[in-house]
N, C-alpha and C positions, 0 to 999 in steps of 0.2 A: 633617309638616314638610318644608318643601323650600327651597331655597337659590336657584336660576337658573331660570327658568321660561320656556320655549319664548315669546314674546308674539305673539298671534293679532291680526291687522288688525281681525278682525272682532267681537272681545271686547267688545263697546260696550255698555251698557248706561244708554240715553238717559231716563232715569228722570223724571217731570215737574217736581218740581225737590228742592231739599235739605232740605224741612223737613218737622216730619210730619203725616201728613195727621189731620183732626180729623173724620171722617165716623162714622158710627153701626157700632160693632164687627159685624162676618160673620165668615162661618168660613172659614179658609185655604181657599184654590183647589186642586184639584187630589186625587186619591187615592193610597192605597197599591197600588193594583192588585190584581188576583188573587191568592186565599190562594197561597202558594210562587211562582206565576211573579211575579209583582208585584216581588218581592223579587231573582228572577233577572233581571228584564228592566232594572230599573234598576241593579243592582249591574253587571250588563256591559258596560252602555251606560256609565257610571261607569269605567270601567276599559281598557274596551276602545273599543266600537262608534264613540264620538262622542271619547273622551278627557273628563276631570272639566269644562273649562274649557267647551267646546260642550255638553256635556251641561249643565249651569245655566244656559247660552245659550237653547237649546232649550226648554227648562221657563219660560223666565224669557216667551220668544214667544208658546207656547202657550195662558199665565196672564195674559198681559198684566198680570206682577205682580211685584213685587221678594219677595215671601213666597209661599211652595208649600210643598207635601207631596211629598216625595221617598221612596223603598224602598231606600235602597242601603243592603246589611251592615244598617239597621236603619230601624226606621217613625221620620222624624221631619220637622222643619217646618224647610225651610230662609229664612236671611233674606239679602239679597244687598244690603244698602243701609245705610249707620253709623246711620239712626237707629230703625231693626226691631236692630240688632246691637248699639245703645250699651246697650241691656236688659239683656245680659249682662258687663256692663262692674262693674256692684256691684247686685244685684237680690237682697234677702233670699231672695224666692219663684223662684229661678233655681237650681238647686245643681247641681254639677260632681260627674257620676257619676266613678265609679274609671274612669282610662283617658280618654282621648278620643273619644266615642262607641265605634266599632268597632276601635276602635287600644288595648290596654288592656298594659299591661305584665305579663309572669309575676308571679307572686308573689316566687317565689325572686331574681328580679331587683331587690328593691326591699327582698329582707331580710322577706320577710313585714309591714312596717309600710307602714301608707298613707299614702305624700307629703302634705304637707299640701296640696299644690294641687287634691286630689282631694275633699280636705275642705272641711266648713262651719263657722261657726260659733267659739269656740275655739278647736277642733284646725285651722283654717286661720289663725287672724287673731294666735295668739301665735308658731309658728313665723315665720309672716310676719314679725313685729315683730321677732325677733330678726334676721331675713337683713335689714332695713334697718338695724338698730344695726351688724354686722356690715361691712357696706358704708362706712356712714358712718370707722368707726373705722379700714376697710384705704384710705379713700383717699388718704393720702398718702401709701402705697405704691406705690399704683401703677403711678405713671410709675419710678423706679428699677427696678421689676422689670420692665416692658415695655422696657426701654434692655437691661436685662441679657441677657433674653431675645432680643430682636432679634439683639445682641449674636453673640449663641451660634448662633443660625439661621440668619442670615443668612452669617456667618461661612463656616457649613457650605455655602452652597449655593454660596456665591461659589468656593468650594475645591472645590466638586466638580463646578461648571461648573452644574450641572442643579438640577432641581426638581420632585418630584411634586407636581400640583395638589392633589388629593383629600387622598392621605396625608399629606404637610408641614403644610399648613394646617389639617390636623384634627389633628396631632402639635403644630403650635406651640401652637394655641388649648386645648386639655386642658393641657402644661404651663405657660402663662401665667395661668390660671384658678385652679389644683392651687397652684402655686407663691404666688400673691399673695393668696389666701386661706390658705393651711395653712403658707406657709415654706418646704413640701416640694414633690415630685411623684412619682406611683407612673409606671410606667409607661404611656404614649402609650397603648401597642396594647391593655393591658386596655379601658382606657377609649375607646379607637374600637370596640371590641370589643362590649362591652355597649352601649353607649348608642346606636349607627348600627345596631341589629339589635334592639334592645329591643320596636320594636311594630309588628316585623312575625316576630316567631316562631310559625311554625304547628304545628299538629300535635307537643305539646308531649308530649300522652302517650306519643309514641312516640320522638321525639327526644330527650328527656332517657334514654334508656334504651343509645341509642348513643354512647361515651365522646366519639368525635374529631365531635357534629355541634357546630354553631355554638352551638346552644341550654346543651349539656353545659359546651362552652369557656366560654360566657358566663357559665356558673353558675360555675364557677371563677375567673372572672378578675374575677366583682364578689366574693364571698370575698376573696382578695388585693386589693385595691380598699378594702375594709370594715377588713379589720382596720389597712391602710397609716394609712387616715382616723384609728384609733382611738391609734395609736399615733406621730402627729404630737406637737411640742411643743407646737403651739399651739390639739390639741383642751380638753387640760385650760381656757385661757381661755375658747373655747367654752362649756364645760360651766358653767362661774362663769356670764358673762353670760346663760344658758338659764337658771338658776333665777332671774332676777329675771323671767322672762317663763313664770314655772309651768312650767317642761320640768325634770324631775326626772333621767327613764330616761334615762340615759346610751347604752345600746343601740339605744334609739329614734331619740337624740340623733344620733347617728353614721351612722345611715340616712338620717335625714331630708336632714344634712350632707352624704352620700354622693351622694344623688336630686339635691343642689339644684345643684351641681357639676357632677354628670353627666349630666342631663338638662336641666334647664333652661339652665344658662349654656352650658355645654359645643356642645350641638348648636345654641344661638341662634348663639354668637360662633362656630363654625365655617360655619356659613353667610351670616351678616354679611361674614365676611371673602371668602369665595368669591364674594359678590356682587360685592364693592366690585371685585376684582379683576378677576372677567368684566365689567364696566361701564368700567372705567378703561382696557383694556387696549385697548376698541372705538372709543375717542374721542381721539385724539389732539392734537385745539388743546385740548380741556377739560382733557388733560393739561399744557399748556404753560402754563395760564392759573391752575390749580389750583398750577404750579409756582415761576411767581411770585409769589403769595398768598403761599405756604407760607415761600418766601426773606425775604420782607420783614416774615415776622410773626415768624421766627427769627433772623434776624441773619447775624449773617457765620459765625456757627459754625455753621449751618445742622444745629443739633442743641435739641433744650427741654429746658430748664432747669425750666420749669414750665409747669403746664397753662394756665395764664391762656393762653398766646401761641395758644391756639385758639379765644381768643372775639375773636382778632382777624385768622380766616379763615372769612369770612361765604358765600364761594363755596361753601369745603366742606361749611359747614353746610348749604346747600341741595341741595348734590353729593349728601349721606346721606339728605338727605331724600327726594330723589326716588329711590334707591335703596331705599332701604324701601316707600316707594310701588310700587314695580315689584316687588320680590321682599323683602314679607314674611317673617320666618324663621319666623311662626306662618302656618299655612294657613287654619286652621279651629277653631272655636270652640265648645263648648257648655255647654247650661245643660238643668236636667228642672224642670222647673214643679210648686210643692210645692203650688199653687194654683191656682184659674181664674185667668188673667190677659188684660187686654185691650192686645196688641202694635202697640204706633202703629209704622208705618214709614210711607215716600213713595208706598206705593201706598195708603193707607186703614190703620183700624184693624183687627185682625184675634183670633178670639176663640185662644186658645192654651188647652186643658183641663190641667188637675189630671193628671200623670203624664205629659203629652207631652213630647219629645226637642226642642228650638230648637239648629241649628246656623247660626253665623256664619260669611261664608265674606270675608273679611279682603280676600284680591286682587282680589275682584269689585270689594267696597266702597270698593278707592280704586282703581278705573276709572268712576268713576259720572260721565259726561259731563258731567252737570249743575254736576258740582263740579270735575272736571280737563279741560277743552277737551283732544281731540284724547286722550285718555288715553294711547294707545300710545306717545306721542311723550316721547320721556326729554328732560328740561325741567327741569332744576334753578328757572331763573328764574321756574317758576309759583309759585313759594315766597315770590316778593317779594311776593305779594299774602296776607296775614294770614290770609285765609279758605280757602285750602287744608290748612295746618297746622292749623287745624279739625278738618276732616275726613281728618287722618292717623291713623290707628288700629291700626296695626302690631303695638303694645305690648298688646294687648286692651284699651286706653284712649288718652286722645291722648297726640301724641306729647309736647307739652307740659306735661300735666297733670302734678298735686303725688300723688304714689305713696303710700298708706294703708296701714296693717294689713289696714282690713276691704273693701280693694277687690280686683279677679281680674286688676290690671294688673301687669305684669312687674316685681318690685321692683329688677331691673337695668338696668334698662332704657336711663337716663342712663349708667350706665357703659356700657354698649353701645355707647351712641354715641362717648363718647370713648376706649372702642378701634378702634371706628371708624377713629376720625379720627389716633390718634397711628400706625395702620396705614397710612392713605396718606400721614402724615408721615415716616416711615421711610424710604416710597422717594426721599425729598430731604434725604436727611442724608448721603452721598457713601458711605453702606455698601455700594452697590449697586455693582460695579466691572464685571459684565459682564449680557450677557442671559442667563439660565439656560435649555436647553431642555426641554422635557417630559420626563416620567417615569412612569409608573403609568398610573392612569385618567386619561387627560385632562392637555393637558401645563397650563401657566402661563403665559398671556400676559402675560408681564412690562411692565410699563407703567415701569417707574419711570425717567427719564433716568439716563445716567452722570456724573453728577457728580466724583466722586472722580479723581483726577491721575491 
């Protein structure tokens, strides 16, 4: 997962056009390479030699094809176009190994129990069910606890002049999440702790064995994490609504709640928001023009009272959307084929066997020339046209699609957006009284006008 992405001039990918092709099924282009190097050459090239982004550049010239066989970290078939990717959007015969291909989370990081995202079947589509009943029943929460929260954060940065980008923003988004689900909040730093190191911890058998490494602290701080979860007031409602959806284990129950918190919402909506921020901060008339949107749709109090007053800021709804277009908070996608299947994308149909790896690669798929002219170009207004929103697929489904039990799209997703969006309403409610400078990794390009006397 990643939040701000370098954008390459050269990233085009002029595919022949958006629909898919109906030609007579072949077998993916391209090989795994030589036993071991095969696996080294692309894994480095992946990482190092080319960067990810020219490396499926490169592949995609070579193949003259939006679907390949690629080596890196593991043998699988990439697809680079929404509709080789919208496959794994709800596909019975598609199932989501444990981890994300090569990215796979410890055990003891998840409590020994397997997220349901990782799951088919049941064990994915009832946990599901419950994070939607969930969502539904905390939404008229939300806005009070994001006012309160701003409240309190904003409060602190204005008093103490400053602001770290990385840490505040991954501190406010953990307690806004933590708090408007559970009532409570555990500590910030456990949960940047575990969840921003979760699936990239290596060499476990030896790390877990050293008290002070990352991988040890981690395992301690989802412990304190677990039990916080367990011992909120509002797990016990939890637990009520979970057995109308057959979740019995309470233990289970509390991990599942713990994963869904801190991995899914946790690292989406802290990247959302580091977007919104790196995008807003480079654009200054989109700032002023976003600013009077925002005034006229709030009033003189230049504060919301309710969420309605964002379906009467159309700017920023295309402002997010092109945002999401450019930086994704899911990077990569995948699915293991429990069957032969035959994969339509825009280059031809293509045969996928019984046990092969299908990864979707999200940022390629909405630079597809064919469907965003000029892709590089940050263009809210390409949004006025119906058929881009089509092909926005951020969420691992569109972005305006109706969110299932038995679908693999983000059950958050809608609220995503309207944290989004009550996030770049914030900086037009006069809370903002000075510019904060940087701190930590990377300072804040504060965008927000001074409003406030």
């Amino acid at each position: 997962m990643t939040a701000m992405r370098q954008r390459r001039p050269d990233l085009q990918f002029p595919l022949a056009a958006s629909q898919p092709s109906t030609s007579t099924p072949k077998p993916v282009p391209g090989t795994y390479g030589p036993p071991v190097l095969g696996r080294v050459f692309d894994t480095l090239g992946f990482l190092y030699f080319s960067g990810w982004e020219q490396f499926f550049l490169n592949k995609q010239r070579k193949y003259q094809s939006s679907v390949f066989r690629a080596n890196m970290f593991l043998k699988m078939t990439v697809a680079l176009d929404h509709c080789a990717i919208s496959h794994l959007f709800q596909s019975e015969h598609l199932v989501q190994d444990y981890g994300f291909g090569w990215a796979a989370p410890p055990r003891a990081l998840v409590g020994d129990v397997t997220p349901s995202i990782f799951e088919a079947g049941s064990a994915h589509d009832q946990p599901k069910a419950l994070y939607l009943q969930l969502l539904h029943t905390r939404a008229s929460s939300l806005l009070p606890v994001f006012n309160r929260l701003t409240d309190e954060f904003i409060g602190r940065w204005v008093a103490e002049g400053k602001i770290g980008f990385r840490d505040e923003l991954e501190d406010f988004s953990a307690s806004l999440l933590f708090e408007w689900f559970l009532g409570e909040r555990p500590n910030p730093g456990d949960v940047r702790l575990v969840y921003t190191n979760i699936f990239t911890q290596l060499f476990v058998g030896i790390t877990r064995l050293i008290p002070w490494s990352n991988y040890s602290r981690s395992v301690a701080a989802y412990g304190r994490i677990l039990s916080f979860v367990k011992n909120t007031k509002a797990f016990p409602e939890i637990v009520a609504l979970a057995r109308g959806h057959g979740l019995t284990d309470q233990d289970a129950l509390a991990k599942q709640i713990t994963f869904l918190l801190g991995m899914n919402s946790f690292l989406g909506i802290q990247a959302l928001t580091k977007a919104v921020a790196g995008e807003l901060s480079l654009r200054p008339e989109l700032r002023d023009s976003l600013r009077r949107e925002m005034e006229a749709a709030m009033g003189a109090s230049r504060s919301l009272s309710s969420l309605a007053a964002l379906g009467a800021m159309p700017m920023l709804d295309k402002t997010l959307r092109e945002i999401l277009r450019l930086h994704p908070p899911v990077t990569f996608v995948f699915g293991r084929a429990t069957q032969d299947l035959n994969l339509e994308s825009e280059s031809g149909t293509f045969i996928l066997a019984k046990g092969e790896l299908l990864m979707g690669v999200l940022p390629v798929a909405q630079k597809n020339e064919s469907v965003f002219p000029q892709p590089e170009q940050f263009d809210p207004g390409r949004f006025e046209n119906p058929v881009a929103s089509q092909h926005l697929i951020w969420p691992r489904g569109l972005h305006e699609a109706q969110v299932t039990s038995h679908d693999r799209t983000c059950p958050g997703k809608d609220y995503a957006i309207i944290i989004a969006k009550l996030f770049c309403c914030a900086g037009w409610t006069g809370k903002w009284k000075r510019r904060p400078s940087g701190r930590g990794r990377g300072s804040f390009p504060m965008w927000a006008p001074r409003l406030a006397p």
